[in-house]
PyMOL Python script that loads the backbone (N, CA, C, O; Angstrom):
from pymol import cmd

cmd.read_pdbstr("""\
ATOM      1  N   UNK A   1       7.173  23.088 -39.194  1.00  0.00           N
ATOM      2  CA  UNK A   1       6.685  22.731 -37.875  1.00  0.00           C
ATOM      3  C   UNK A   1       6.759  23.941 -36.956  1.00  0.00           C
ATOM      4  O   UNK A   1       7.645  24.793 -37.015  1.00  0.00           O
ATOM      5  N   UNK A   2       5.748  23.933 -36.109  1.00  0.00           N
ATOM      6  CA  UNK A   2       5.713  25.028 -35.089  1.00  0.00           C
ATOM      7  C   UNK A   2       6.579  24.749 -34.118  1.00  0.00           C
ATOM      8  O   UNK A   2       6.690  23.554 -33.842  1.00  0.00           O
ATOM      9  N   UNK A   3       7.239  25.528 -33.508  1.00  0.00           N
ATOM     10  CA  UNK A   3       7.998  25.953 -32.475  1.00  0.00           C
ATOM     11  C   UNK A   3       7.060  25.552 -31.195  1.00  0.00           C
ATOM     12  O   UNK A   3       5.940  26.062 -31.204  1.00  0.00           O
ATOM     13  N   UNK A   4       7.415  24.619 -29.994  1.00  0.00           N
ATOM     14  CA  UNK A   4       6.829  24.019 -29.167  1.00  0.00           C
ATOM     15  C   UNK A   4       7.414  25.672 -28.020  1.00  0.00           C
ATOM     16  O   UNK A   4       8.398  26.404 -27.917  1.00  0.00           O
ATOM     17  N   UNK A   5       5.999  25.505 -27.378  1.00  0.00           N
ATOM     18  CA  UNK A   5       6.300  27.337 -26.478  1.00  0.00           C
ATOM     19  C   UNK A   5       5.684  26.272 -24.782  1.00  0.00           C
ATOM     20  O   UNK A   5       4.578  25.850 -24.447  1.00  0.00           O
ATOM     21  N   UNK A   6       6.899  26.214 -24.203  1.00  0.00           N
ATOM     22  CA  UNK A   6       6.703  26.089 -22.859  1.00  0.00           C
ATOM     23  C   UNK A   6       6.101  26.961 -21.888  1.00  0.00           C
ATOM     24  O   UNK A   6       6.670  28.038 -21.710  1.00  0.00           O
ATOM     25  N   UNK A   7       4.605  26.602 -20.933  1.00  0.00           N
ATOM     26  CA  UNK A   7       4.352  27.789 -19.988  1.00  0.00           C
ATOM     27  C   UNK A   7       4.014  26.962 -19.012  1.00  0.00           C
ATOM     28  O   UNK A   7       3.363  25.917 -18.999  1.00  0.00           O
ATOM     29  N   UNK A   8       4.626  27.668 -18.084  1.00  0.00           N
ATOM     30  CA  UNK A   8       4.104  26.930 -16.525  1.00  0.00           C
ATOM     31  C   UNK A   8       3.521  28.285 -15.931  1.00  0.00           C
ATOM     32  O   UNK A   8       3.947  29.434 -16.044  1.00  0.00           O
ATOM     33  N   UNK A   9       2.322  27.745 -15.208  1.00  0.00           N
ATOM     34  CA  UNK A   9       1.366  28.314 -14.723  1.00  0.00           C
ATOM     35  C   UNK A   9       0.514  27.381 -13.919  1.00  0.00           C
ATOM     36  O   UNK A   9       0.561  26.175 -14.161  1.00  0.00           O
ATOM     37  N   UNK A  10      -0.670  28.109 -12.483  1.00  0.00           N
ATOM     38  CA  UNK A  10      -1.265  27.386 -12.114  1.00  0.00           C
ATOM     39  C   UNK A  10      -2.683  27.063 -12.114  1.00  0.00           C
ATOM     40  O   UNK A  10      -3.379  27.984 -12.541  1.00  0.00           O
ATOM     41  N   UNK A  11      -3.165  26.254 -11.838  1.00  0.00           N
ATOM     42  CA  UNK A  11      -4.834  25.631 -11.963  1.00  0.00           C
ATOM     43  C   UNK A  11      -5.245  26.223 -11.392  1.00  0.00           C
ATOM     44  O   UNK A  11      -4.954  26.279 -10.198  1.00  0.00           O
ATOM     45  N   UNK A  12      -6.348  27.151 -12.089  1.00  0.00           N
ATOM     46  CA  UNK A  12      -7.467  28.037 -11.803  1.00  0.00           C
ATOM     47  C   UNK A  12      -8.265  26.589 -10.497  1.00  0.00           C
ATOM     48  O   UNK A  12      -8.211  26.695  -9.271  1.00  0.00           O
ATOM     49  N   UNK A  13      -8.719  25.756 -11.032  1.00  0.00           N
ATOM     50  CA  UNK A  13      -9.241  25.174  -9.950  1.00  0.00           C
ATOM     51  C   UNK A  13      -9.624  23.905 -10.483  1.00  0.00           C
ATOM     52  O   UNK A  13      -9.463  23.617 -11.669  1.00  0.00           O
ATOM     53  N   UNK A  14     -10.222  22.996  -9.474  1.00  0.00           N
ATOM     54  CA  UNK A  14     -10.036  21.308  -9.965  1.00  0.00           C
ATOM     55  C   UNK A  14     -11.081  20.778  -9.477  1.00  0.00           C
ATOM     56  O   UNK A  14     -11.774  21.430  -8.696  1.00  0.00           O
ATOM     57  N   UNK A  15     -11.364  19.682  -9.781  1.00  0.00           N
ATOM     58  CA  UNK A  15     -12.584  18.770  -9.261  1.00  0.00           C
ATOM     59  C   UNK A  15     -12.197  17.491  -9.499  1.00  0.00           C
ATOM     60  O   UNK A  15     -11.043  17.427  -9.921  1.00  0.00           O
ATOM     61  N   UNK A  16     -12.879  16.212  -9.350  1.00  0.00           N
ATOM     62  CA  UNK A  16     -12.723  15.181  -9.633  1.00  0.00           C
ATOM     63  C   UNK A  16     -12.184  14.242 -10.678  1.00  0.00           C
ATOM     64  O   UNK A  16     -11.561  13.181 -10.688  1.00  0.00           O
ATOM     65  N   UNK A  17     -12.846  15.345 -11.823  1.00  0.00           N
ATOM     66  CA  UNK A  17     -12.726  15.098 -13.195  1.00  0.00           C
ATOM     67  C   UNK A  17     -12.182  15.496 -14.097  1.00  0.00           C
ATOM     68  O   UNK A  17     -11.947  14.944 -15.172  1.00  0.00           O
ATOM     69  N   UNK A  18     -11.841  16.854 -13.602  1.00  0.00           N
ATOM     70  CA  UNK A  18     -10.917  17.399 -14.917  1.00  0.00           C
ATOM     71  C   UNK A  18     -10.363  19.009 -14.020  1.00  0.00           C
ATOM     72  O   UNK A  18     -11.162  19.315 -13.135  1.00  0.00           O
ATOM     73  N   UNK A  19      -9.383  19.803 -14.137  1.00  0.00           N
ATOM     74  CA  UNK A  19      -9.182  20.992 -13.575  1.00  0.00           C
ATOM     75  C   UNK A  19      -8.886  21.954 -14.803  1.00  0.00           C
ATOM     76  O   UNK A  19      -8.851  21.556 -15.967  1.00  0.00           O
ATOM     77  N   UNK A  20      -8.688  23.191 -14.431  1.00  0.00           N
ATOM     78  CA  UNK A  20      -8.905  24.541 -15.536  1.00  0.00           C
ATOM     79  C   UNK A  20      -7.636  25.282 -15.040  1.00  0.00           C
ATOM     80  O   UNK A  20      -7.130  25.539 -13.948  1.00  0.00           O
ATOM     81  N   UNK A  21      -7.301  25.551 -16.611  1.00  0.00           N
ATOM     82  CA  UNK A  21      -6.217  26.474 -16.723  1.00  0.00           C
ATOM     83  C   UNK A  21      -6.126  27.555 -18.097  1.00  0.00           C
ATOM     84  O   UNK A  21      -6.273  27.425 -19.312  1.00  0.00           O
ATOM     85  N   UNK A  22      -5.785  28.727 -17.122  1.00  0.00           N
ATOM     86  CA  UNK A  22      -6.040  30.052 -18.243  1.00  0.00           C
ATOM     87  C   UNK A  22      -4.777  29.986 -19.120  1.00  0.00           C
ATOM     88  O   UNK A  22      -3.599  30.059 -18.770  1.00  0.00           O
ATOM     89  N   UNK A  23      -5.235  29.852 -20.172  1.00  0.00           N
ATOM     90  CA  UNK A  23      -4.326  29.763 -21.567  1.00  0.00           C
ATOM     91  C   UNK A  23      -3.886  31.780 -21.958  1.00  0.00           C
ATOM     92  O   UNK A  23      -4.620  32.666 -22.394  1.00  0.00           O
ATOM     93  N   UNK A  24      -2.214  31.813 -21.491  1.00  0.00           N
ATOM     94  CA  UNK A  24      -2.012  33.217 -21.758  1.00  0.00           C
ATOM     95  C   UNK A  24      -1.919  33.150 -23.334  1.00  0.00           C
ATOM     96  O   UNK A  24      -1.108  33.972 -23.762  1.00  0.00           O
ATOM     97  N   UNK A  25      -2.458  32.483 -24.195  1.00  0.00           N
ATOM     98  CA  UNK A  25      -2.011  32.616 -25.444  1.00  0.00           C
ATOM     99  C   UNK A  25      -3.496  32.904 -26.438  1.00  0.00           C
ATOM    100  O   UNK A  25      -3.539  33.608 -27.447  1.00  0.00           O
ATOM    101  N   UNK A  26      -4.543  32.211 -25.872  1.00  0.00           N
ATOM    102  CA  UNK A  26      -5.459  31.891 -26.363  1.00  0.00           C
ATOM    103  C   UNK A  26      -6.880  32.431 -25.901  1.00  0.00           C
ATOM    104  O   UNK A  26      -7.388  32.144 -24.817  1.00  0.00           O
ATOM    105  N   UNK A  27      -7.486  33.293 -26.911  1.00  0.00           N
ATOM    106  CA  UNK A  27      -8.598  34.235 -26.271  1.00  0.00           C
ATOM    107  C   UNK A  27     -10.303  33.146 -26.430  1.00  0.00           C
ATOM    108  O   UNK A  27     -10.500  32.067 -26.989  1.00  0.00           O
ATOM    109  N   UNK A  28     -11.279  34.108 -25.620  1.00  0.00           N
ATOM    110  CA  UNK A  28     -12.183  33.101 -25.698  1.00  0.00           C
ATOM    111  C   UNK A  28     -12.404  33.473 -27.004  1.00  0.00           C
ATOM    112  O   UNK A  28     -12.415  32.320 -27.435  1.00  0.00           O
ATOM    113  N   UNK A  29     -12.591  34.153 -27.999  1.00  0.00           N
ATOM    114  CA  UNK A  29     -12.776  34.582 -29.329  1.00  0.00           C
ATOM    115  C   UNK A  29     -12.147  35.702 -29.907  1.00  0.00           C
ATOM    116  O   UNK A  29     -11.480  36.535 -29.294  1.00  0.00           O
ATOM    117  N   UNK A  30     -12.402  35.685 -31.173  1.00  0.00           N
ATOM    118  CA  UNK A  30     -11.070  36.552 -31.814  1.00  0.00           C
ATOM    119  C   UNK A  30     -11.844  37.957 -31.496  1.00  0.00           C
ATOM    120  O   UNK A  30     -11.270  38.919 -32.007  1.00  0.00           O
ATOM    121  N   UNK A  31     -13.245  38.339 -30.621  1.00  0.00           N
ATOM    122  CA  UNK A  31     -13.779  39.881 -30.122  1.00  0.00           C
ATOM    123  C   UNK A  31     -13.237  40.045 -28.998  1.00  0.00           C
ATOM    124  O   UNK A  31     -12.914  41.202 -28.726  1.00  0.00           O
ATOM    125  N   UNK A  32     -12.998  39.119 -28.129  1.00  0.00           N
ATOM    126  CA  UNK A  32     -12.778  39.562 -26.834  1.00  0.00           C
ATOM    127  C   UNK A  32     -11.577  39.441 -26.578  1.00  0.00           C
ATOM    128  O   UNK A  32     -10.863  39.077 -27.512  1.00  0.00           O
ATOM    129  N   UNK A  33     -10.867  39.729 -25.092  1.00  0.00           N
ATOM    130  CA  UNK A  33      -9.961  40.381 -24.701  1.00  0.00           C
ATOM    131  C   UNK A  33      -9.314  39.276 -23.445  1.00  0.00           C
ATOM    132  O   UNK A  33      -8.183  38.951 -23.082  1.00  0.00           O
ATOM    133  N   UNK A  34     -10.764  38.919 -23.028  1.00  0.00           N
ATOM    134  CA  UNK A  34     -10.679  37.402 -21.996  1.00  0.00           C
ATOM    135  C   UNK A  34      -9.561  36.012 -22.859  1.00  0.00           C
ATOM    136  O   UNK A  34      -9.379  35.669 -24.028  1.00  0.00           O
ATOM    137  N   UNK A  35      -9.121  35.632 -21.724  1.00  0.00           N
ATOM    138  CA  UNK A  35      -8.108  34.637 -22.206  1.00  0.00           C
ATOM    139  C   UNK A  35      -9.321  33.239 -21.969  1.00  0.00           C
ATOM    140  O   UNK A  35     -10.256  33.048 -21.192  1.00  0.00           O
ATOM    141  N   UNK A  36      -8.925  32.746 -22.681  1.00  0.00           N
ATOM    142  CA  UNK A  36      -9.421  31.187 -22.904  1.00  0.00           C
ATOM    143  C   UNK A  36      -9.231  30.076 -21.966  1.00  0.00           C
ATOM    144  O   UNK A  36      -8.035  29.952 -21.701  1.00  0.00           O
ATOM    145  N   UNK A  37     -10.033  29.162 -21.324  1.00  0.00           N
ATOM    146  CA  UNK A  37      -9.343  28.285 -20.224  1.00  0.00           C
ATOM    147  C   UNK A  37      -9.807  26.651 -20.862  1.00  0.00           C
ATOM    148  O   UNK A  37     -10.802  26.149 -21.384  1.00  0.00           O
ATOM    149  N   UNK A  38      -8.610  26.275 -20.510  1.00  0.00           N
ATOM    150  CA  UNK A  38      -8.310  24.830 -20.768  1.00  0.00           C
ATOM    151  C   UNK A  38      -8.556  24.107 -20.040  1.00  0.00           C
ATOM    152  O   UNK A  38      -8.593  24.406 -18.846  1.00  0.00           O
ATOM    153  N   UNK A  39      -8.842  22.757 -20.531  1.00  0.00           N
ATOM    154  CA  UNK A  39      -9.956  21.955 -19.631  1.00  0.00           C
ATOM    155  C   UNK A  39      -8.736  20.630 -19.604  1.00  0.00           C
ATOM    156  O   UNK A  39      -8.221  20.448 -20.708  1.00  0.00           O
ATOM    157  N   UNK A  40      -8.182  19.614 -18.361  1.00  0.00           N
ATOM    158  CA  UNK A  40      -7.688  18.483 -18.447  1.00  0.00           C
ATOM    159  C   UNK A  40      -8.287  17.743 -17.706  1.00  0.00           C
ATOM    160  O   UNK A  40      -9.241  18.201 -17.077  1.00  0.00           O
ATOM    161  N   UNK A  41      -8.041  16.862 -17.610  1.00  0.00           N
ATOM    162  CA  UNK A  41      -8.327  15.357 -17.039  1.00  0.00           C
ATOM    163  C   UNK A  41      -7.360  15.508 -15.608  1.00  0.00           C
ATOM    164  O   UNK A  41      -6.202  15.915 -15.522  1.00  0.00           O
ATOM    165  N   UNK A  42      -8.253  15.039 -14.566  1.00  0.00           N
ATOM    166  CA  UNK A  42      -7.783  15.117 -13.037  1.00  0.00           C
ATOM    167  C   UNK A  42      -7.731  13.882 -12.820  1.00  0.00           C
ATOM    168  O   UNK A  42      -6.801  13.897 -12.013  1.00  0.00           O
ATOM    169  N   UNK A  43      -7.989  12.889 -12.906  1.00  0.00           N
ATOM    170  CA  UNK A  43      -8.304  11.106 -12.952  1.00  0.00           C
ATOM    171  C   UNK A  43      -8.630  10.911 -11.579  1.00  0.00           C
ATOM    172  O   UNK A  43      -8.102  10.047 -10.879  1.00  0.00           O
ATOM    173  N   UNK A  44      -9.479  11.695 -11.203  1.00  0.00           N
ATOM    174  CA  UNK A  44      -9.857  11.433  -9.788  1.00  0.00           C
ATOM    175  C   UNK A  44      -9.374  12.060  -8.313  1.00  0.00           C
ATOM    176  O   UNK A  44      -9.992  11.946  -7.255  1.00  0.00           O
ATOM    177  N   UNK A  45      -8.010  12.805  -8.543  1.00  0.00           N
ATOM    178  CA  UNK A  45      -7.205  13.195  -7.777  1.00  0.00           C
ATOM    179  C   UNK A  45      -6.924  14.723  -7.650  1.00  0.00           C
ATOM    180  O   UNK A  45      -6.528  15.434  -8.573  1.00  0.00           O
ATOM    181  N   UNK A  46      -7.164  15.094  -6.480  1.00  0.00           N
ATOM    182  CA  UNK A  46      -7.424  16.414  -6.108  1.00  0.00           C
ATOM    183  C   UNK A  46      -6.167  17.094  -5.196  1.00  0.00           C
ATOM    184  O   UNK A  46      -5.973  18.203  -4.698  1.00  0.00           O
ATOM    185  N   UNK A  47      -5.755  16.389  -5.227  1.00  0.00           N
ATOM    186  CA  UNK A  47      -4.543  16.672  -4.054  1.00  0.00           C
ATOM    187  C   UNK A  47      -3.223  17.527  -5.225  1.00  0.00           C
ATOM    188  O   UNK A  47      -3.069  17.322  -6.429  1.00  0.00           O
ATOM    189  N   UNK A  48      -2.428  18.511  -4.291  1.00  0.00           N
ATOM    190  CA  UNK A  48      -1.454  19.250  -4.685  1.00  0.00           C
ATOM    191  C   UNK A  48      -0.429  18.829  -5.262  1.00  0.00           C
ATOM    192  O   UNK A  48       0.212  17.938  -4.705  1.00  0.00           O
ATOM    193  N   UNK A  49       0.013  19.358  -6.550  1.00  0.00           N
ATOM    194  CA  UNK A  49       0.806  18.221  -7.717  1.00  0.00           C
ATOM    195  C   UNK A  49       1.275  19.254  -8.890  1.00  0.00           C
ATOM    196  O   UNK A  49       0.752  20.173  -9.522  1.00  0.00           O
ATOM    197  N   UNK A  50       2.413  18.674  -8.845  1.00  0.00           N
ATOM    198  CA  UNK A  50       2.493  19.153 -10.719  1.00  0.00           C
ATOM    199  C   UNK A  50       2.285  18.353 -12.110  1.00  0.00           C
ATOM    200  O   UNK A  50       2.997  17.419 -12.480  1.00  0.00           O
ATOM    201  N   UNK A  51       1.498  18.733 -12.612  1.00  0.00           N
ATOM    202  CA  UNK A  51       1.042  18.059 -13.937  1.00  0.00           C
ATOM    203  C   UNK A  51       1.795  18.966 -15.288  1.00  0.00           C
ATOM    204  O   UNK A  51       2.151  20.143 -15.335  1.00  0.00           O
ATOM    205  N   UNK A  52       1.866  17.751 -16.438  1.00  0.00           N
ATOM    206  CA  UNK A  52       2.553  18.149 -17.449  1.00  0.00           C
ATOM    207  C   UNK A  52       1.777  17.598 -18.545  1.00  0.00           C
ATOM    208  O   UNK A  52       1.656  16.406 -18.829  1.00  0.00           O
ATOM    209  N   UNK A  53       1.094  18.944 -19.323  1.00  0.00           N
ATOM    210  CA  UNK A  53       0.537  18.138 -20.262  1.00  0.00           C
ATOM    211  C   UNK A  53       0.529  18.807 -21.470  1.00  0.00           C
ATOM    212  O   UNK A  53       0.730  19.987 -21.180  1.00  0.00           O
ATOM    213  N   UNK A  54       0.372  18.669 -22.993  1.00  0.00           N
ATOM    214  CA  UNK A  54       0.015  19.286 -23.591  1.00  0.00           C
ATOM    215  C   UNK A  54      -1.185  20.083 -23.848  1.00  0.00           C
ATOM    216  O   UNK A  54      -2.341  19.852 -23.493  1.00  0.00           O
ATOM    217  N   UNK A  55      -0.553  21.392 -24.755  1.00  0.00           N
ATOM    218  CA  UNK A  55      -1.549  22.564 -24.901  1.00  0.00           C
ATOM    219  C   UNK A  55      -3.339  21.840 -25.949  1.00  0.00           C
ATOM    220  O   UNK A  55      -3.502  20.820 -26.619  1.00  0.00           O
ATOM    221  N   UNK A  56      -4.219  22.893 -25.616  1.00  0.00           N
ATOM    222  CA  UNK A  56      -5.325  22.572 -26.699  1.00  0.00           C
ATOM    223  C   UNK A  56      -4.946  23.800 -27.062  1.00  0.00           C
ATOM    224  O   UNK A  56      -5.811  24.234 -26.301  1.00  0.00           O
ATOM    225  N   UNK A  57      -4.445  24.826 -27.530  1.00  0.00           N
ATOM    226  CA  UNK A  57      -3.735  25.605 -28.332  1.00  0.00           C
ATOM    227  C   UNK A  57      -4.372  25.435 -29.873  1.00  0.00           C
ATOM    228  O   UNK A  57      -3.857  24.455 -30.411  1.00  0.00           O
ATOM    229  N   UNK A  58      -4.915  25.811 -30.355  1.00  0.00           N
ATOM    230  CA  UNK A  58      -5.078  25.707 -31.428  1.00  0.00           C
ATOM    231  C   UNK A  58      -4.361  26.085 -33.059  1.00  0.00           C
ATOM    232  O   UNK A  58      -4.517  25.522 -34.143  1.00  0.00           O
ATOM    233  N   UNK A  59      -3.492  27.346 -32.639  1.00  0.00           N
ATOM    234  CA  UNK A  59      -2.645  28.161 -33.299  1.00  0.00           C
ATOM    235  C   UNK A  59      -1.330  28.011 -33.024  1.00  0.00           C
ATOM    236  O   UNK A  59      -0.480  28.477 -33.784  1.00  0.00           O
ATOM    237  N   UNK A  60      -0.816  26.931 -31.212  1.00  0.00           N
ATOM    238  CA  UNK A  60       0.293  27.067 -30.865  1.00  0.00           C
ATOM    239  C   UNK A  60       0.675  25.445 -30.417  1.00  0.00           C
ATOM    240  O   UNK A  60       0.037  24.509 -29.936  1.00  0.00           O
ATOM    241  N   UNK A  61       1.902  25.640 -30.801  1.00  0.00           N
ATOM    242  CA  UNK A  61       2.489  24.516 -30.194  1.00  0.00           C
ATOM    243  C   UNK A  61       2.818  24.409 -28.478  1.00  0.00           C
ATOM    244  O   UNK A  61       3.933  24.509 -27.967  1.00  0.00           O
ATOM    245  N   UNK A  62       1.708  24.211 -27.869  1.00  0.00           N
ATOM    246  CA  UNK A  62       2.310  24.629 -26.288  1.00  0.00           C
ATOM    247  C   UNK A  62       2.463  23.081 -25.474  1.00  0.00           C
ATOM    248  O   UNK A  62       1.963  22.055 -25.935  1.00  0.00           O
ATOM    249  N   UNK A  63       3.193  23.129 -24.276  1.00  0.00           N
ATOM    250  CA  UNK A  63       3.675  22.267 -23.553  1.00  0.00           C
ATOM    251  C   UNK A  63       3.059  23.095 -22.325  1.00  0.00           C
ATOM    252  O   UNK A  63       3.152  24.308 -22.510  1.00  0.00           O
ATOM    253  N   UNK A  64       2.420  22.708 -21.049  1.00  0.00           N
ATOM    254  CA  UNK A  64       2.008  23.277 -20.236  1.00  0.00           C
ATOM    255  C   UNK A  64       2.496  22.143 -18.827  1.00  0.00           C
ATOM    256  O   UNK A  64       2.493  20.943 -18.554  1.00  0.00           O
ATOM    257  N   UNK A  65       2.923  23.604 -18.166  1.00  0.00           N
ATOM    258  CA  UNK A  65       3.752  22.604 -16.539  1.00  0.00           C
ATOM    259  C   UNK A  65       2.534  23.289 -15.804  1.00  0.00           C
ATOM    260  O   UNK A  65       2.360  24.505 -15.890  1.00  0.00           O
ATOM    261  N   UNK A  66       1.648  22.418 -15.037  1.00  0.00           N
ATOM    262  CA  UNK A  66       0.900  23.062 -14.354  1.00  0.00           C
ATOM    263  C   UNK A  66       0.871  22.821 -12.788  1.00  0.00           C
ATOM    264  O   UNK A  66       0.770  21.760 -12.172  1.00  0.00           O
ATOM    265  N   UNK A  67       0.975  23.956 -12.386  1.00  0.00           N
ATOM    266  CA  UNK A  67       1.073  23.729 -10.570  1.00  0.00           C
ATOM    267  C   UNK A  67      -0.627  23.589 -10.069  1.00  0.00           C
ATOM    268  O   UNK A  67      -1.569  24.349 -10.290  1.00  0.00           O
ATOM    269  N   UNK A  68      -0.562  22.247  -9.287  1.00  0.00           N
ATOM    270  CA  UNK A  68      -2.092  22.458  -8.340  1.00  0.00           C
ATOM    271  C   UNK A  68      -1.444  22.744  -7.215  1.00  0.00           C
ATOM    272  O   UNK A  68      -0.485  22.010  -6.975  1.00  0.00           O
ATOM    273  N   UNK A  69      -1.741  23.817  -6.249  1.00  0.00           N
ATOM    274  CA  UNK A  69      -1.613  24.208  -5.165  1.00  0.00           C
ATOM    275  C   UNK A  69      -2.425  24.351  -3.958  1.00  0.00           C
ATOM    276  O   UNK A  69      -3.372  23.566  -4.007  1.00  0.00           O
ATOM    277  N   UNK A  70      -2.410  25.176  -2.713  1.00  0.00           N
ATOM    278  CA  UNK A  70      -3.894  25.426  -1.858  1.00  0.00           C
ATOM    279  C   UNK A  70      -3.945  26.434  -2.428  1.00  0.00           C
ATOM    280  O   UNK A  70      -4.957  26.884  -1.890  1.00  0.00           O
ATOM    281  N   UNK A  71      -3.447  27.675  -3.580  1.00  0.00           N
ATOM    282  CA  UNK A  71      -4.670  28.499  -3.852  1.00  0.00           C
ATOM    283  C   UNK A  71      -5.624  28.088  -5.229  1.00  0.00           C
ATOM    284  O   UNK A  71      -6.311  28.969  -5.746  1.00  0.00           O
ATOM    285  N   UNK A  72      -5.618  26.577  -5.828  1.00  0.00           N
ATOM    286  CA  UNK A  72      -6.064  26.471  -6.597  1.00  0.00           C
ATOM    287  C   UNK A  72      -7.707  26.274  -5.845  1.00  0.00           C
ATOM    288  O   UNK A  72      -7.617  26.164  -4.622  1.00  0.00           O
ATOM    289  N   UNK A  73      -8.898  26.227  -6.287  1.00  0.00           N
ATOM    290  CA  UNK A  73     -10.188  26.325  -5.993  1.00  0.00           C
ATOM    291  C   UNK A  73     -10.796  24.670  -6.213  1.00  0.00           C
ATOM    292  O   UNK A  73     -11.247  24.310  -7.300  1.00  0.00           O
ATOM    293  N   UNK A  74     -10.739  23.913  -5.216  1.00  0.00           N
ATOM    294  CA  UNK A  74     -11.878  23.015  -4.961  1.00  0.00           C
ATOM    295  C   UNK A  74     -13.381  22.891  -5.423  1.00  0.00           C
ATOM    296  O   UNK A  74     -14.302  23.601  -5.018  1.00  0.00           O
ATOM    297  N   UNK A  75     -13.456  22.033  -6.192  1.00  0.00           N
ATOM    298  CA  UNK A  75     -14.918  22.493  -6.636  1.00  0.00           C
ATOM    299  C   UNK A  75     -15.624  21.211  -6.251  1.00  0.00           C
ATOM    300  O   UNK A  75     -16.838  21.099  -6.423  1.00  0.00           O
TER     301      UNK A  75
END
""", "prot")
cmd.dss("prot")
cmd.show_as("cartoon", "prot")
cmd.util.cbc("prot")
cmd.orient("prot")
């Protein structure tokens, strides 16, 4: 079993439906250099919060604490 890797970090930005977060683990492809962003479920709620959810990690066992804040981006 993989080793579960805790990261807290915050939401690139949010909308109604789902908000984005840059995965420091996970590139957009094995050419590039850009980190990968993860997509969750917002259930409607836009307001400033911490969410806890698991990684889409594909290679990693991740646990993700995510801060929504005012510098996260309203969409």
């Amino acid at each position: 079993m993989r080793t579960k890797i805790t990261i807290e970090t915050g939401a690139i930005e949010i909308n109604p439906n789902y908000f984005l977060v840059e995965c420091p683990l996970c590139k957009k492809s094995i050419h590039s250099k850009k980190q990968k962003l993860h997509q969750h479920g917002s259930d409607g709620n836009i307001d400033n919060r911490i969410e806890h959810r698991k990684g889409h990690c594909t290679k990693h066992n991740t646990y993700f604490i995510i801060h929504i804040t005012d510098d996260t981006i309203r969409v």
